[in-house]
FIFI-522186 format. One record per residue (C-alpha): residue in three letters; z, x, y; residue number from 0. Coordinates in Angstrom, 1 decimal, always signed. Each point is the difference from the previous one (the first is absolute). Layout:
FIFI-522186
+------+--------+--------+--------+-----+
! rest !     c3 !     c1 !     c2 !  nr !
+------+--------+--------+--------+-----+
!  ALA !      Z !      X !      Y ! NUM !
...
+------+--------+--------+--------+-----+
//
This chain:
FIFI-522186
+------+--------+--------+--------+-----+
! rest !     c3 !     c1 !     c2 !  nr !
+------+--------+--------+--------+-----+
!  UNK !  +49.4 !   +5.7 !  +70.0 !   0 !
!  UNK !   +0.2 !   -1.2 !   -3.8 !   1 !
!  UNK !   +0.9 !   -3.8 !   -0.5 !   2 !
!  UNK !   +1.9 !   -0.2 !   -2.8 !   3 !
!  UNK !   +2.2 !   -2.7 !   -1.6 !   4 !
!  UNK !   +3.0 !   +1.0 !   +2.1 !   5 !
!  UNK !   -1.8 !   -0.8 !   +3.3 !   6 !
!  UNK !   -1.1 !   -3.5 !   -1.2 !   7 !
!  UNK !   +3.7 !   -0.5 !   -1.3 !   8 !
!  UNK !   +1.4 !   +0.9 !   +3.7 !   9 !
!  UNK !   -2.8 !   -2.1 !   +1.5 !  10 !
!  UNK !   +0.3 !   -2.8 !   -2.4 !  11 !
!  UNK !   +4.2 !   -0.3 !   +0.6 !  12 !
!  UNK !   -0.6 !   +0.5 !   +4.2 !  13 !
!  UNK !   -2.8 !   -2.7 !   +0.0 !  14 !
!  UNK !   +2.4 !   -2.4 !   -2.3 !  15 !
!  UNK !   +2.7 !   +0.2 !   +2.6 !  16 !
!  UNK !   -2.9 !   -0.7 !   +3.0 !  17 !
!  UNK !   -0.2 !   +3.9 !   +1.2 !  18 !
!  UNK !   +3.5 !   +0.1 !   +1.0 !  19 !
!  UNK !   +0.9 !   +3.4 !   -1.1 !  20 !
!  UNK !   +3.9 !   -0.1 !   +0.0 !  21 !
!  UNK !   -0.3 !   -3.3 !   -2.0 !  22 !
!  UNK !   -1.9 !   +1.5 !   -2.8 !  23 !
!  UNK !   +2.5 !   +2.9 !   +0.0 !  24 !
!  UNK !   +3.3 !   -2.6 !   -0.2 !  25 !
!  UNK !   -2.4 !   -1.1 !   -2.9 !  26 !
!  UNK !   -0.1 !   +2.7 !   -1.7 !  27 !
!  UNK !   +3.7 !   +0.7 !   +0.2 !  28 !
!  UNK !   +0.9 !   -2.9 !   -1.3 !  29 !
!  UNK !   -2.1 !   +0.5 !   -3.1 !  30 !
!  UNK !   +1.7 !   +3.4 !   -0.5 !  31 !
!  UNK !   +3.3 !   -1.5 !   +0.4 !  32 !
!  UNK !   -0.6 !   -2.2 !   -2.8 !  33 !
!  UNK !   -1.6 !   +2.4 !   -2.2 !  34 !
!  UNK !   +2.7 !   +2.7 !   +0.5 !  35 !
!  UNK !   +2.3 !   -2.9 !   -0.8 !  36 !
!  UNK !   -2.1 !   -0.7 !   -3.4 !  37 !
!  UNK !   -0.1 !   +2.9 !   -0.5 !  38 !
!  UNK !   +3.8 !   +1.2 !   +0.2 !  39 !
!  UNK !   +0.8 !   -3.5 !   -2.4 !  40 !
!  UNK !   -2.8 !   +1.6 !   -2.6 !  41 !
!  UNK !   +1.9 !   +3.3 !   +0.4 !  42 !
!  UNK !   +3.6 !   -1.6 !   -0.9 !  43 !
!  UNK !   -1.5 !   -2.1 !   -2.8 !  44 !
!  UNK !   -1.0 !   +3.3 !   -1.5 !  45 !
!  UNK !   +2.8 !   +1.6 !   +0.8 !  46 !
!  UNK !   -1.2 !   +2.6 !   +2.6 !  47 !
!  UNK !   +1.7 !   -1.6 !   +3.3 !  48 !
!  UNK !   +1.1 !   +3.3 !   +1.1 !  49 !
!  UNK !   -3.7 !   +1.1 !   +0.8 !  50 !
!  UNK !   -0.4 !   -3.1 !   +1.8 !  51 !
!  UNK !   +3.0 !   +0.9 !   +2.5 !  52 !
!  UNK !   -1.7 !   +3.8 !   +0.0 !  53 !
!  UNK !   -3.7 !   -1.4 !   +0.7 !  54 !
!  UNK !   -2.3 !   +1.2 !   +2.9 !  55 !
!  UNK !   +0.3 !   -3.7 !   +2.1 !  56 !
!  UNK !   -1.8 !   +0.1 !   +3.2 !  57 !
!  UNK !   +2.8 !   -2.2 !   +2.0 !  58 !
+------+--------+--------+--------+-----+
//
């Protein structure tokens, strides 16, 4: 198996929230949330907000 930065990433976020598994996934979807949300803002600042309503979300 190759370790690469990804695996330290997912071991590094699971050990931060003390191995509980489903905590380190609410985690990450809260972080999403707010970067989707940054995201969509940037878009209607530069006038694109249409592609944010048409974007690939997860949730």
């Amino acid at each position: 198996m190759i370790f690469d930065a990804s695996e330290a990433a997912i071991d590094q976020i699971v050990a931060s929230c003390n191995g509980d598994i489903r905590g380190a996934l609410k985690a990450l979807l809260r972080v999403n949330e707010q970067l989707e949300t940054e995201l969509a803002q940037i878009y209607a600042a530069v006038g694109l907000d249409g592609l944010a309503r048409g974007s690939n979300a997860v949730h």
